[in-house]
C-alpha positions as a printed NumPy array, in Angstrom:
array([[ 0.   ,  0.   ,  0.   ],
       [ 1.106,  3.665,  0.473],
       [ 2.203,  4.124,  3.708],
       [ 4.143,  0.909,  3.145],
       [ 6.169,  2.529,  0.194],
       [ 6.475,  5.686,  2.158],
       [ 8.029,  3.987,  5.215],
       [10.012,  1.927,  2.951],
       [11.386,  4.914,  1.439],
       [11.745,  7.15 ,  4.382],
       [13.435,  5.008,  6.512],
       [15.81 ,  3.694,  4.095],
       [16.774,  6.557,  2.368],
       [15.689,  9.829,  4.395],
       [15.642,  8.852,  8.008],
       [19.288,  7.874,  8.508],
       [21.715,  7.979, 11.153],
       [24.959,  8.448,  9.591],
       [26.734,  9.694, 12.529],
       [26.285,  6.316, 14.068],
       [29.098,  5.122, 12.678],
       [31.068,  7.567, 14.021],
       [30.995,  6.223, 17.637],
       [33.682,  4.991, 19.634],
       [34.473,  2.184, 21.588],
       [33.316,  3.374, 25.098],
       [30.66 ,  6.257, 23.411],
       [27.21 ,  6.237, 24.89 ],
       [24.678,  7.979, 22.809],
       [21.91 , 10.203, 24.934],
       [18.814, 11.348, 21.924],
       [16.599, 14.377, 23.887],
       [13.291, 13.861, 22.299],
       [11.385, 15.632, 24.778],
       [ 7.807, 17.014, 23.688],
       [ 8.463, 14.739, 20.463],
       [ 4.888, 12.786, 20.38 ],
       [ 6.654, 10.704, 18.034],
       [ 9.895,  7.776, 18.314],
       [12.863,  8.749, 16.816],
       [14.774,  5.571, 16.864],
       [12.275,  1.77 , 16.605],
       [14.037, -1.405, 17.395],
       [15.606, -1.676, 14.217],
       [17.654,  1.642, 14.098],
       [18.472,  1.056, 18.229],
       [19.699, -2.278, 17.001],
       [21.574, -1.288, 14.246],
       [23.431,  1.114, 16.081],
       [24.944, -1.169, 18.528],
       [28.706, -1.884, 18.301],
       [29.95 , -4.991, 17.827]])
């Protein structure tokens, strides 16, 4: 549907987090989101973002 080719889209091509790969062994990453009534970061970008 739609919204399915929109989140698609967005999240794969608009709604990156390039600067993750930036972080250092050690880092901690803190996201403010306060008065957002929306998620920034799902399970799958938290997830992705985790060093190895």
């Amino acid at each position: 549907d739609d919204y399915t080719a929109w989140s698609n889209n967005y999240y794969s091509e608009i709604c990156i987090y390039p600067w993750a790969k930036d972080e250092l062994d050690g880092y901690f990453m803190a996201i403010d989101v306060s008065g957002v009534d929306a998620g920034l970061m799902g399970s799958e970008n938290a997830l992705g973002c985790k060093m190895a």
